[in-house]
The first five atom37 places (N, CA, C, CB, O) and aatype in JSON, in Angstrom:
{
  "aatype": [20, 20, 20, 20, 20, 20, 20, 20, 20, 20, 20, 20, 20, 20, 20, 20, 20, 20, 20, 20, 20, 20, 20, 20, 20, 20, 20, 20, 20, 20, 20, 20, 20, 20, 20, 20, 20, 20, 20, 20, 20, 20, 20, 20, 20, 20, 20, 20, 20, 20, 20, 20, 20, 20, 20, 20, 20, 20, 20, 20, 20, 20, 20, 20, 20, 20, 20, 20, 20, 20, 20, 20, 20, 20, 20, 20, 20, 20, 20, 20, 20, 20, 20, 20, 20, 20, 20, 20, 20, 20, 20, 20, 20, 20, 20, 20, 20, 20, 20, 20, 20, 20, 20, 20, 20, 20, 20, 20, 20, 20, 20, 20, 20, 20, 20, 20, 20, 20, 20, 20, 20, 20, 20, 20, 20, 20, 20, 20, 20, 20, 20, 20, 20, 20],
  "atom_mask": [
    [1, 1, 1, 1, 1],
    [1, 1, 1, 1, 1],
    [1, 1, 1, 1, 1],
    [1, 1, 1, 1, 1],
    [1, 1, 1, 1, 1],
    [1, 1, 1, 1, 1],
    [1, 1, 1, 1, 1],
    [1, 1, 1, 1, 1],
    [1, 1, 1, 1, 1],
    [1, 1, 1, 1, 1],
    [1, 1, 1, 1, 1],
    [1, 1, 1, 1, 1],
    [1, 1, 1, 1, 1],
    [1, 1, 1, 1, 1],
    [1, 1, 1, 1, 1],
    [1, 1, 1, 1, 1],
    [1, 1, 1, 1, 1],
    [1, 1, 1, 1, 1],
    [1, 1, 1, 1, 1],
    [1, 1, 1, 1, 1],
    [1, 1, 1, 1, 1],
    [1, 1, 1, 1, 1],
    [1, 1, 1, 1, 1],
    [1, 1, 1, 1, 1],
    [1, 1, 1, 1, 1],
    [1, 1, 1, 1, 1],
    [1, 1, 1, 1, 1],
    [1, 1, 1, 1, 1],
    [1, 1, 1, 1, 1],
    [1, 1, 1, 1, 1],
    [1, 1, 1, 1, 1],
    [1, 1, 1, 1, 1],
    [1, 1, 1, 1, 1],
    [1, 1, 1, 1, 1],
    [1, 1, 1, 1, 1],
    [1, 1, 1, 1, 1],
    [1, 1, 1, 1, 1],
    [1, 1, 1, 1, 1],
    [1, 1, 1, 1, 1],
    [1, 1, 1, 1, 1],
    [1, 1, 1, 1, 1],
    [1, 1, 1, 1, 1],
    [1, 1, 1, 1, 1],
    [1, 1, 1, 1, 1],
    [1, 1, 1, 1, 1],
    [1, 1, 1, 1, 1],
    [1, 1, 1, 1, 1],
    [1, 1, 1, 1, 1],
    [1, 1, 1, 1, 1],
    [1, 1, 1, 1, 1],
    [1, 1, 1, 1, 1],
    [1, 1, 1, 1, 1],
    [1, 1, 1, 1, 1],
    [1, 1, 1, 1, 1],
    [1, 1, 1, 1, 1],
    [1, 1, 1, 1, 1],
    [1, 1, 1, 1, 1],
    [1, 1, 1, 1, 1],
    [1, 1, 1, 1, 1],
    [1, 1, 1, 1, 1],
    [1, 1, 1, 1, 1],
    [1, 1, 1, 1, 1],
    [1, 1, 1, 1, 1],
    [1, 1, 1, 1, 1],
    [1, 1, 1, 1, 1],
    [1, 1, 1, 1, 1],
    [1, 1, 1, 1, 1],
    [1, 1, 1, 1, 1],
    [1, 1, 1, 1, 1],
    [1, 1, 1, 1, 1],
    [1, 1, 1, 1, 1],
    [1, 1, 1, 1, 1],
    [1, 1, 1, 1, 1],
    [1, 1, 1, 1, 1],
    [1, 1, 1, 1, 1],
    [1, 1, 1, 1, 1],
    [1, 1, 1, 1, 1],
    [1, 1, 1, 1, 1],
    [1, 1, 1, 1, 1],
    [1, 1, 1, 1, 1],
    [1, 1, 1, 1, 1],
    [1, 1, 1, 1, 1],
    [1, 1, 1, 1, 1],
    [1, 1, 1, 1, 1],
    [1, 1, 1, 1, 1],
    [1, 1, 1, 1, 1],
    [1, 1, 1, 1, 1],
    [1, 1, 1, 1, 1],
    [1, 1, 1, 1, 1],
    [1, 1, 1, 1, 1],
    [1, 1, 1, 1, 1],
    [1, 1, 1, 1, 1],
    [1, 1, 1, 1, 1],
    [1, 1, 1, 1, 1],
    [1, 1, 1, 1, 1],
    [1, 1, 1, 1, 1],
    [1, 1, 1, 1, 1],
    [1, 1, 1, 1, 1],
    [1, 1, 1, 1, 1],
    [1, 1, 1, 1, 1],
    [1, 1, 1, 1, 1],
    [1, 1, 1, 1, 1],
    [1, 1, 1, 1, 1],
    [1, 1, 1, 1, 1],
    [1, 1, 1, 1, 1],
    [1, 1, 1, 1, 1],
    [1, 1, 1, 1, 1],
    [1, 1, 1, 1, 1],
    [1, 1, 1, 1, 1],
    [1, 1, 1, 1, 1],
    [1, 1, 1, 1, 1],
    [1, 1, 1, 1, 1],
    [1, 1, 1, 1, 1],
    [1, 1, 1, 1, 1],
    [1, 1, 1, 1, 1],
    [1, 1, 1, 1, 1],
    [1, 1, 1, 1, 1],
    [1, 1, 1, 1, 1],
    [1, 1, 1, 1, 1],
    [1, 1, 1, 1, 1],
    [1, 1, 1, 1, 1],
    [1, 1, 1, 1, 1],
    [1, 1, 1, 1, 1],
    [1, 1, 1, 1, 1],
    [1, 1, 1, 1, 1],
    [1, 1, 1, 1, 1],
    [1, 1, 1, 1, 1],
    [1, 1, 1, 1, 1],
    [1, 1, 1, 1, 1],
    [1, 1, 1, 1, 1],
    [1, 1, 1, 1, 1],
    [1, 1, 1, 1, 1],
    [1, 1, 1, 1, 1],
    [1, 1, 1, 1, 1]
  ],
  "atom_positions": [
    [[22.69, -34.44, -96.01], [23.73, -33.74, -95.27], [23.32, -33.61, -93.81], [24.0, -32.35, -95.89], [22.15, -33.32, -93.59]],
    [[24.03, -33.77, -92.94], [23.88, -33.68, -91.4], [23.8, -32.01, -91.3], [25.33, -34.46, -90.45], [24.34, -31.46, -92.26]],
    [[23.38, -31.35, -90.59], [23.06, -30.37, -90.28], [24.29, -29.94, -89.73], [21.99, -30.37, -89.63], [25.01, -30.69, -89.08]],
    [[24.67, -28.23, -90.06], [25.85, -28.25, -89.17], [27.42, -28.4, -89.97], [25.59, -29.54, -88.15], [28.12, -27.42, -90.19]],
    [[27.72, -29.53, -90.27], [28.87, -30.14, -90.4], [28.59, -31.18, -91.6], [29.32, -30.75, -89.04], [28.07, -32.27, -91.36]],
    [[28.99, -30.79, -93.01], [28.82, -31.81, -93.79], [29.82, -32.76, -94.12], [28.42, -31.39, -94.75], [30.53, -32.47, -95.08]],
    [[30.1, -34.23, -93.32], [31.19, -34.95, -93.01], [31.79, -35.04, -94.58], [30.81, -36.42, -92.18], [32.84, -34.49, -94.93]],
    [[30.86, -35.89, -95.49], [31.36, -35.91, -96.61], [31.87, -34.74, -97.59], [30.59, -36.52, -97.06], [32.5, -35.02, -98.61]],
    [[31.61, -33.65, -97.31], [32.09, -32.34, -98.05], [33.54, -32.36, -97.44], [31.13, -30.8, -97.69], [34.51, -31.93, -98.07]],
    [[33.63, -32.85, -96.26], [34.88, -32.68, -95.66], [35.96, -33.73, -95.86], [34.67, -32.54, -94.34], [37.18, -33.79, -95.77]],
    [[34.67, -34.73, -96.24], [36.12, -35.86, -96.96], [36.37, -35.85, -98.0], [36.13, -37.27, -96.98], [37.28, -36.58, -98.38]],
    [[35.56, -34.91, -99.06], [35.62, -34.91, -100.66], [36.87, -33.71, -100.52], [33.86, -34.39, -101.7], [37.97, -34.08, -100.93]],
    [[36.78, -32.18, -99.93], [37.61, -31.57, -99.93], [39.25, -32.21, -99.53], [37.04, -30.68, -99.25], [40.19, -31.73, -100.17]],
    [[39.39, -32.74, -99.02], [40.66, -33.32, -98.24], [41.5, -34.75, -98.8], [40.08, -33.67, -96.73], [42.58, -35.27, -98.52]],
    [[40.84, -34.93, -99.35], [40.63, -36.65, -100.08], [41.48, -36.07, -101.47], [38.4, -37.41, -100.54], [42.61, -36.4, -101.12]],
    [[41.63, -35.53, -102.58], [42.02, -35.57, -103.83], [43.59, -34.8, -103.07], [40.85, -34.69, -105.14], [44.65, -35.08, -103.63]],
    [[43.63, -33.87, -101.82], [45.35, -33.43, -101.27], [45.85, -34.63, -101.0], [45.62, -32.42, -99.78], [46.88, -34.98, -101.57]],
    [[45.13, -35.57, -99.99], [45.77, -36.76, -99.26], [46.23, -38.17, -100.06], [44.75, -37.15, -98.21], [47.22, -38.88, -99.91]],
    [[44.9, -38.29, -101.11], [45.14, -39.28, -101.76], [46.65, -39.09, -102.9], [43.73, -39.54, -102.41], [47.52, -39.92, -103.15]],
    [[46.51, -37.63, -103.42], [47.9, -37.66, -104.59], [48.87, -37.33, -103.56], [47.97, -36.36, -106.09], [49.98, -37.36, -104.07]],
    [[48.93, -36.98, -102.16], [50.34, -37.08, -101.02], [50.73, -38.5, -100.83], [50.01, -36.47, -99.33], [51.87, -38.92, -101.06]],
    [[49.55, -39.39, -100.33], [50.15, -40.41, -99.77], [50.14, -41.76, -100.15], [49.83, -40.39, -98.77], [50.42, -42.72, -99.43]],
    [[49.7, -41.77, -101.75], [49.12, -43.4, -102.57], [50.95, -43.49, -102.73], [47.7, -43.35, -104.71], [51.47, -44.61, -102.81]],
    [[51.46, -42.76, -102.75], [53.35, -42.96, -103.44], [53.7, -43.75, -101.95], [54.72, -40.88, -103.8], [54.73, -44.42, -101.89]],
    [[52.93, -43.66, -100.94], [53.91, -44.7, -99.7], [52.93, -45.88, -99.56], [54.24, -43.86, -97.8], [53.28, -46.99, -99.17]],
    [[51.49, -45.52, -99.96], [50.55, -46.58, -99.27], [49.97, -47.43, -100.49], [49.23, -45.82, -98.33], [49.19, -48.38, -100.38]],
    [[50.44, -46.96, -101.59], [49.53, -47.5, -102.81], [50.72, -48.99, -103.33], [49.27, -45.88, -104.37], [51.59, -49.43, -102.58]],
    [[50.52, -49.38, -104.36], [50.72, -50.48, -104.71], [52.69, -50.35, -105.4], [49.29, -50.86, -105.82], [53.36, -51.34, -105.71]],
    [[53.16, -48.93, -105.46], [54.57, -48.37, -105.34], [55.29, -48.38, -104.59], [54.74, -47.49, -105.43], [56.52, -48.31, -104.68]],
    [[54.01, -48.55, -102.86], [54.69, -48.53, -101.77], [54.76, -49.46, -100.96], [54.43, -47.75, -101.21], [55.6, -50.35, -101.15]],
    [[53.92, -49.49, -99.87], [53.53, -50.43, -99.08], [52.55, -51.68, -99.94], [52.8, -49.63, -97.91], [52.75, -52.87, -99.7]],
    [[51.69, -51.33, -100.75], [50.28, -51.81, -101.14], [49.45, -51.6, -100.09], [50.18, -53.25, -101.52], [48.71, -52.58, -100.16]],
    [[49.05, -50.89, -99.06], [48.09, -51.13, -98.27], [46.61, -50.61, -98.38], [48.57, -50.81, -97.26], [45.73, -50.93, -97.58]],
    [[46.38, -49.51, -99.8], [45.41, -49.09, -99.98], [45.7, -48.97, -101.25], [44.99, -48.16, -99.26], [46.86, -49.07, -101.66]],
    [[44.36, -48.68, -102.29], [44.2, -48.58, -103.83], [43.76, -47.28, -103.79], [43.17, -49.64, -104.63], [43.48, -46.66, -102.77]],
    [[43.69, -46.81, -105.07], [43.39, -45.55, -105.73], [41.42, -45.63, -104.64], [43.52, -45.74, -108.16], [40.88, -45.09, -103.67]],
    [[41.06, -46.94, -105.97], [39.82, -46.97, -105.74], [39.15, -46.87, -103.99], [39.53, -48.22, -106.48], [38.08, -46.38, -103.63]],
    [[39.94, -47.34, -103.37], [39.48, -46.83, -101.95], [38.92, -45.91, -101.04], [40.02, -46.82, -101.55], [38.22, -45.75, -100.03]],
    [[39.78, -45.21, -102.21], [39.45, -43.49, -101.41], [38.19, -43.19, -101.76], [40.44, -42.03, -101.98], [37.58, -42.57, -100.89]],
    [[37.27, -43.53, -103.26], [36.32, -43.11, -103.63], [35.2, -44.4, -102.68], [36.42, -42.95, -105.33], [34.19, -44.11, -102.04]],
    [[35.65, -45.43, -102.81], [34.71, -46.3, -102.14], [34.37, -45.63, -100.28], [35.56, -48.03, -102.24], [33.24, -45.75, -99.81]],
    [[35.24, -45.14, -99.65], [35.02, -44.34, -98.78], [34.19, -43.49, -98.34], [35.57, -43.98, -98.82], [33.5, -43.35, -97.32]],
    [[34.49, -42.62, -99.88], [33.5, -41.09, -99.92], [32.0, -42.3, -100.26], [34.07, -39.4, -101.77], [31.0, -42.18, -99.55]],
    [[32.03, -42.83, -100.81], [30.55, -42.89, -101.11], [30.24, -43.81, -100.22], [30.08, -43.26, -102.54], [29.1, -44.24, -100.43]],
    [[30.9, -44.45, -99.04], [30.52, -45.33, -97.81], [29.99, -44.01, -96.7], [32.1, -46.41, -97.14], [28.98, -44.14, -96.01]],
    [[30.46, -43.33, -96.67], [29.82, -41.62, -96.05], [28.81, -40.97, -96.23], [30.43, -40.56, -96.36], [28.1, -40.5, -95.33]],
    [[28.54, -40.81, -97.97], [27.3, -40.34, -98.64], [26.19, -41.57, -98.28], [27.59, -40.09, -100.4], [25.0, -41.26, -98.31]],
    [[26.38, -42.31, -98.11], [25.48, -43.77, -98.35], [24.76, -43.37, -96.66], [26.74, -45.8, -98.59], [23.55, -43.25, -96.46]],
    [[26.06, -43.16, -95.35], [25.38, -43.48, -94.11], [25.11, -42.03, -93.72], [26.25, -44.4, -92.98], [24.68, -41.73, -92.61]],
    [[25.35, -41.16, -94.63], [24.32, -39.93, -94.27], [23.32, -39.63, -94.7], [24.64, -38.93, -94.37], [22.44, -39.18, -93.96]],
    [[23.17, -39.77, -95.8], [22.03, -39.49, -96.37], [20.58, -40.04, -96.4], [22.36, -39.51, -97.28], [19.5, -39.47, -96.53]],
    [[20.93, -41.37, -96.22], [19.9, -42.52, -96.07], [18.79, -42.4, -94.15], [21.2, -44.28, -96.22], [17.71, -42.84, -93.79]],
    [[19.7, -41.72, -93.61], [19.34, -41.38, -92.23], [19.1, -40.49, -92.16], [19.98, -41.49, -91.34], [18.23, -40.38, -91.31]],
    [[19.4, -39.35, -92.69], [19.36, -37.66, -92.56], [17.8, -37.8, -93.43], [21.04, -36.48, -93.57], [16.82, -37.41, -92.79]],
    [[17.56, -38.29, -94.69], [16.2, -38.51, -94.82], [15.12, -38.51, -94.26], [16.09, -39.15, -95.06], [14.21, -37.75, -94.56]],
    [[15.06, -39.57, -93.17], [14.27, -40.05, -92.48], [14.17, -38.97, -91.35], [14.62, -41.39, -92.18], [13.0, -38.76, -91.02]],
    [[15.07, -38.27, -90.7], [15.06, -37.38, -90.05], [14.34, -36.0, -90.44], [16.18, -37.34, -89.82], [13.59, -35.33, -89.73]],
    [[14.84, -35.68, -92.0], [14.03, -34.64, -92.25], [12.74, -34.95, -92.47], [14.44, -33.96, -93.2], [11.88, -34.09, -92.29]],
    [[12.4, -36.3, -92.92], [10.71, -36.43, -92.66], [10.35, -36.21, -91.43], [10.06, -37.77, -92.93], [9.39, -35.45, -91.3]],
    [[10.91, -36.72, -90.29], [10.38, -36.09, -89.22], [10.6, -34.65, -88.22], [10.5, -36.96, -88.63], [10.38, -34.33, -87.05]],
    [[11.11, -34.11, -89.27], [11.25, -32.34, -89.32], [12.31, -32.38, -87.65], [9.05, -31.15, -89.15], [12.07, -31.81, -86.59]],
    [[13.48, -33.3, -88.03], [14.5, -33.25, -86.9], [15.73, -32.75, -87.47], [14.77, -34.64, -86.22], [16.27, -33.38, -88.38]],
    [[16.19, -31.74, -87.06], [17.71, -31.07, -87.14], [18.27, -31.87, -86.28], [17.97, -29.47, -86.73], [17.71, -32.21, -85.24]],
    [[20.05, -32.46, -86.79], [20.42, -33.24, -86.11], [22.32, -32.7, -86.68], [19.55, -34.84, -86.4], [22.66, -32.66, -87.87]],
    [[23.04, -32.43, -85.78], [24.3, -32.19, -85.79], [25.04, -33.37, -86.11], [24.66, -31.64, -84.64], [24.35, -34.31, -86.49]],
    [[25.98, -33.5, -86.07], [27.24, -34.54, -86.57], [27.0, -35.62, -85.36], [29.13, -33.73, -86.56], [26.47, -36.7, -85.64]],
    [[27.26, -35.42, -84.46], [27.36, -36.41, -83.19], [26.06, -36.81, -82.79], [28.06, -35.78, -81.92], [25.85, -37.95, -82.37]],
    [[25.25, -36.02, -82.87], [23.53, -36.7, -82.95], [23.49, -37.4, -84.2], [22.12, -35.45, -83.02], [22.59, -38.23, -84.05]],
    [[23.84, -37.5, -85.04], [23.24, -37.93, -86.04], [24.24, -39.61, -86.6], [23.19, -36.5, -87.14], [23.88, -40.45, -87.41]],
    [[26.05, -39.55, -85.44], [26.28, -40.64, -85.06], [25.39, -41.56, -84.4], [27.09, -40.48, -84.51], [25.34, -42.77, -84.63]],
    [[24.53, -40.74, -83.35], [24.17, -41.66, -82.12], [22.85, -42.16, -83.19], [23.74, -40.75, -80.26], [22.48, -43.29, -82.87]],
    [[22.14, -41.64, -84.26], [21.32, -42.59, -84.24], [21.18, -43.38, -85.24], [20.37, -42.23, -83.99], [20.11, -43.81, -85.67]],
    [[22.81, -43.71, -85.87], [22.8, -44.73, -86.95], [23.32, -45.71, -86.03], [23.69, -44.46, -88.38], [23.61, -45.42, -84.86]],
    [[23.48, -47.41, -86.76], [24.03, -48.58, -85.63], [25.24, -48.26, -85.48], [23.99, -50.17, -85.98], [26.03, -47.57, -86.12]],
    [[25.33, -49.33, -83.82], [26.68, -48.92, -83.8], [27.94, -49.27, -84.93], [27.04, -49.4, -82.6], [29.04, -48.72, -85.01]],
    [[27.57, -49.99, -85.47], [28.32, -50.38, -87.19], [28.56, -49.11, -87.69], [27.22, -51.28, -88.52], [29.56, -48.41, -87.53]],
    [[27.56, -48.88, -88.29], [27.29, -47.83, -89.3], [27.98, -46.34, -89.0], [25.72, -47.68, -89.39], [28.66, -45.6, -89.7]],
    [[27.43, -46.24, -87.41], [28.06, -45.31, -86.92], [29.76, -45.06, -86.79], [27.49, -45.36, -85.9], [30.36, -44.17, -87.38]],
    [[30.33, -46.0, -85.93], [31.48, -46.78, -86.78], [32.42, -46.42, -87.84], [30.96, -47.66, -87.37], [33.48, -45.81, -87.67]],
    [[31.77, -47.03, -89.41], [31.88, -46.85, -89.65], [32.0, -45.1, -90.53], [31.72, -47.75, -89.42], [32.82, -44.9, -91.43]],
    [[31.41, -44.45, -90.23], [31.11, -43.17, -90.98], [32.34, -42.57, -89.99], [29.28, -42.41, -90.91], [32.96, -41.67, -90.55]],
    [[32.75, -42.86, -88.77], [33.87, -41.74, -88.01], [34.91, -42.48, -88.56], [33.98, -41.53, -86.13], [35.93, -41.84, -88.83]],
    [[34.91, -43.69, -88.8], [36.3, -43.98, -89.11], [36.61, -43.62, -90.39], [36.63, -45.31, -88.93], [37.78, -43.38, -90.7]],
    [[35.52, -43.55, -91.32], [35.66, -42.44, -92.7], [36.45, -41.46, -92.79], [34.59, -41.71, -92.99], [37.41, -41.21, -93.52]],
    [[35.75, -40.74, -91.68], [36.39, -39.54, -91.34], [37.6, -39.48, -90.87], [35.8, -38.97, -90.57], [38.34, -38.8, -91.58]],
    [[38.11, -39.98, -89.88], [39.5, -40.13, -89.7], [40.52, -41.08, -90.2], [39.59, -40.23, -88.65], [41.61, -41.37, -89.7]],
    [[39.78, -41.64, -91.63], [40.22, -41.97, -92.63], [41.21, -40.98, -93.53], [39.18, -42.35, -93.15], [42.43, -40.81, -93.65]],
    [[40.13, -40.49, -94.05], [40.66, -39.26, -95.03], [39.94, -38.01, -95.36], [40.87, -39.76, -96.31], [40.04, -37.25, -96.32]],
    [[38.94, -37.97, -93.93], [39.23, -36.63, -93.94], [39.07, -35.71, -92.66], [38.49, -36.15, -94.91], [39.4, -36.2, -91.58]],
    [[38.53, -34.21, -92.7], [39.61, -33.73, -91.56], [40.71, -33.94, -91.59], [39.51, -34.08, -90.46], [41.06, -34.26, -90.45]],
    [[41.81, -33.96, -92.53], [43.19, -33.98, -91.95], [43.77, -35.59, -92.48], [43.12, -33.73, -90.05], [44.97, -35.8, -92.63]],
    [[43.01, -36.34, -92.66], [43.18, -37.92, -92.51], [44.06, -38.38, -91.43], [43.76, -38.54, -93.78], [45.25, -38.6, -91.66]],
    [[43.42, -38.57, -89.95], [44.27, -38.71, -89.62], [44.92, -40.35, -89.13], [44.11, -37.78, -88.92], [45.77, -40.49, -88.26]],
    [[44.39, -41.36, -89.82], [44.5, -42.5, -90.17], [45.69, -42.32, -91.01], [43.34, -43.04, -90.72], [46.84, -42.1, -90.61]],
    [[45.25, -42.46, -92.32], [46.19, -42.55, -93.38], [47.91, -41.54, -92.96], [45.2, -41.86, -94.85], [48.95, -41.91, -93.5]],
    [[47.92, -40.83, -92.38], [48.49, -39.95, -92.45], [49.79, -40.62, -90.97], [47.38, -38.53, -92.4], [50.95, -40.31, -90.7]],
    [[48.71, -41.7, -90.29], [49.44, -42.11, -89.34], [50.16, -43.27, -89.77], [48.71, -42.3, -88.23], [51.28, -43.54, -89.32]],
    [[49.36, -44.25, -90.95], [50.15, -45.14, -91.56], [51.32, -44.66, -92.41], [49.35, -45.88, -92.28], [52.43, -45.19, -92.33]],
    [[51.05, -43.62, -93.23], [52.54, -42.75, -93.69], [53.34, -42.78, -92.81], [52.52, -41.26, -93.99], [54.19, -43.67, -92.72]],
    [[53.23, -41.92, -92.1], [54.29, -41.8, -91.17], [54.91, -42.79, -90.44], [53.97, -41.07, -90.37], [56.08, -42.53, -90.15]],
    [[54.42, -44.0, -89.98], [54.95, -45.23, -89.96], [55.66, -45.56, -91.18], [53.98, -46.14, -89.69], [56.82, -45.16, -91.19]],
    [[55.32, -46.12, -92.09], [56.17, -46.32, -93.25], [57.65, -46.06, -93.4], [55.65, -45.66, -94.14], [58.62, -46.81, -93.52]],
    [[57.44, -44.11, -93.35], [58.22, -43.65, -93.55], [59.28, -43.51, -92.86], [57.89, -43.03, -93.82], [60.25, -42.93, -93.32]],
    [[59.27, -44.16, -91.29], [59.79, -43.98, -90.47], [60.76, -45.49, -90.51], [58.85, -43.53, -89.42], [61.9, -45.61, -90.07]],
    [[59.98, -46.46, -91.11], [60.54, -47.68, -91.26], [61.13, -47.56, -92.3], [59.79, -48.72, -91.24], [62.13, -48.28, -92.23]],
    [[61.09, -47.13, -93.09], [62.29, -46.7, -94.52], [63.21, -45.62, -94.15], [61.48, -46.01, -96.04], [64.25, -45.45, -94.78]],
    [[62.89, -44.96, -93.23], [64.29, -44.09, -92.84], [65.26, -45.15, -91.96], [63.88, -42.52, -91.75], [66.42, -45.36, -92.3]],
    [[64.58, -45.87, -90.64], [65.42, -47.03, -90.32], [66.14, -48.15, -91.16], [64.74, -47.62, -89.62], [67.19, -48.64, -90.76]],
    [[65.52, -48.54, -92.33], [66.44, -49.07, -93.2], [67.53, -48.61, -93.9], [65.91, -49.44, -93.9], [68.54, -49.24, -94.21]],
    [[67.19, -47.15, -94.17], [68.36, -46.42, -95.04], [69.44, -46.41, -93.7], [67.87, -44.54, -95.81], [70.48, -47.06, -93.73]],
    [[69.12, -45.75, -92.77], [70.13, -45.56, -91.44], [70.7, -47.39, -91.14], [68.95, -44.71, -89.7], [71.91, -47.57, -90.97]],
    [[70.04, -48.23, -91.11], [70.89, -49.71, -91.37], [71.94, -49.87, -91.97], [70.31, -50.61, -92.02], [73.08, -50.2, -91.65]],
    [[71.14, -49.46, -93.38], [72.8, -49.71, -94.59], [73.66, -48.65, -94.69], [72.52, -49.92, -96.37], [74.65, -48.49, -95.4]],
    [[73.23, -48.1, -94.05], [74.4, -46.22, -93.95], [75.35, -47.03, -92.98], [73.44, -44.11, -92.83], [76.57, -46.96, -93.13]],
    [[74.84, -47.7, -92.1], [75.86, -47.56, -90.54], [76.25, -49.28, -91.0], [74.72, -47.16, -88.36], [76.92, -49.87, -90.16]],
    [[75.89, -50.0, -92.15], [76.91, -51.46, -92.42], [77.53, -50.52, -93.45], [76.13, -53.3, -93.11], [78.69, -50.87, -93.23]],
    [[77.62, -49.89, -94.11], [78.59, -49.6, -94.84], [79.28, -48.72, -94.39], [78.31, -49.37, -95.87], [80.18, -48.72, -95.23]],
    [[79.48, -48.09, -93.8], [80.01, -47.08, -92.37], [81.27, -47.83, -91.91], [78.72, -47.02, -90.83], [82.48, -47.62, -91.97]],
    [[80.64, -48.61, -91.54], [81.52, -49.82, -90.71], [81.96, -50.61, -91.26], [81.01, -50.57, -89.85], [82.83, -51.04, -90.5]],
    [[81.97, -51.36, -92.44], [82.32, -52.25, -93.34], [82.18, -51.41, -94.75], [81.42, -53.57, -93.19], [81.18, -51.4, -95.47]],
    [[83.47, -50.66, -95.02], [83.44, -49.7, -96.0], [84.37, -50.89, -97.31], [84.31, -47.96, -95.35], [84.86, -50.36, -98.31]],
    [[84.47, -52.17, -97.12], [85.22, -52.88, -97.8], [83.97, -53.38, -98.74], [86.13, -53.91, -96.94], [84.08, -53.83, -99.88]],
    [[82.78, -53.19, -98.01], [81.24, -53.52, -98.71], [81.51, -52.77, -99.72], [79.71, -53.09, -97.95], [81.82, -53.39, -100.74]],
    [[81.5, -51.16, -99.81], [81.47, -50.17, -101.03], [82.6, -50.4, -102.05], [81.6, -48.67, -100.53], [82.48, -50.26, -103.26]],
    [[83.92, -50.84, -101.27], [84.8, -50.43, -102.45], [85.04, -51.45, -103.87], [86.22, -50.21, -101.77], [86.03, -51.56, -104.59]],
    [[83.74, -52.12, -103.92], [83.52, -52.72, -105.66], [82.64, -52.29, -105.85], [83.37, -54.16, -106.17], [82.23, -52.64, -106.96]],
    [[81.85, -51.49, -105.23], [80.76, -50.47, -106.05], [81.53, -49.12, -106.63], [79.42, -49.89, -104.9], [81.03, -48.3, -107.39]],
    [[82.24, -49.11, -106.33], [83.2, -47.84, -106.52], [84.48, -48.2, -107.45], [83.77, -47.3, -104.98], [85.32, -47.38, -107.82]],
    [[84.47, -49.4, -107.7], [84.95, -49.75, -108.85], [84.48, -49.95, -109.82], [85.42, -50.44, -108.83], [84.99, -49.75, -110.93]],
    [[83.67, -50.28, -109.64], [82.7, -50.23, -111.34], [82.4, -49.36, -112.55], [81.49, -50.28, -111.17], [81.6, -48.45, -112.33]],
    [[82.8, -49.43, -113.63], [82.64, -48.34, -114.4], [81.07, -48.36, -115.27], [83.96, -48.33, -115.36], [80.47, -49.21, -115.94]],
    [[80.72, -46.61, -114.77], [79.35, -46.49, -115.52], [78.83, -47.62, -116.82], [79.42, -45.0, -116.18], [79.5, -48.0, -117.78]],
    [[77.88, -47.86, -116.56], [77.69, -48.37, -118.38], [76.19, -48.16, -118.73], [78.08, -50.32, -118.75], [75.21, -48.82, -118.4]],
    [[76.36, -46.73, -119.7], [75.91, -46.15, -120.08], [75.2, -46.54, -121.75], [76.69, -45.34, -119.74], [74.54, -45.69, -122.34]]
  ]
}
């Protein structure tokens, strides 16, 4: 654990709200752009680049905060572990930005066929003839 700020506590807390909010737009129902399994491959891509460094640090009896303890993994690694984070957690604010895209492109489609059938209401009237069949 980084001293301070435990990134992965913060993506484990936030991760089981975000993942059952937003797999219905991003998961394989929606978009496909992410899997179930992702979210966990994440958390443990976090546990993996903290722990393995925070080690070595406490052997050398160094307290090291969140942003120190970016600066002294690679810049990869490092990298990777913030984009974790603004992956899915804190807030996710990745995922949360691809939702909202999505969703914004499926409201423009519904508003498409609202405003052709709006305008070409001769489109609806054999849907409106049809009888249920139940």
């Amino acid at each position: 654990m980084v001293k301070g700020f435990d990134v992965c506590a913060s993506i484990e807390e936030s991760m089981t709200f975000y993942r059952d909010l937003l797999m219905p737009t991003l998961g394989s129902d929606g978009a496909n752009v992410m899997e179930y399994k992702d979210w966990d491959d994440i958390l443990q891509l976090c546990y993996t680049l903290t722990t393995q460094q925070q080690q070595q640090l406490d052997n050398d009896g160094i307290i090291v905060d969140y942003d120190t303890h970016l600066q002294t993994l690679s810049r990869l690694d490092g990298l990777s572990l913030a984009t974790a984070q603004l992956t899915i957690g804190k807030g996710g604010d990745i995922t949360r930005m691809i939702n909202n895209i999505l969703k914004l492109q499926q409201l423009q489609q519904l508003e498409r066929q609202t405003n052709i059938i709006h305008h070409n209401p001769s489109l609806l009237s054999p849907l409106l003839s049809l009888e249920p069949t139940f």
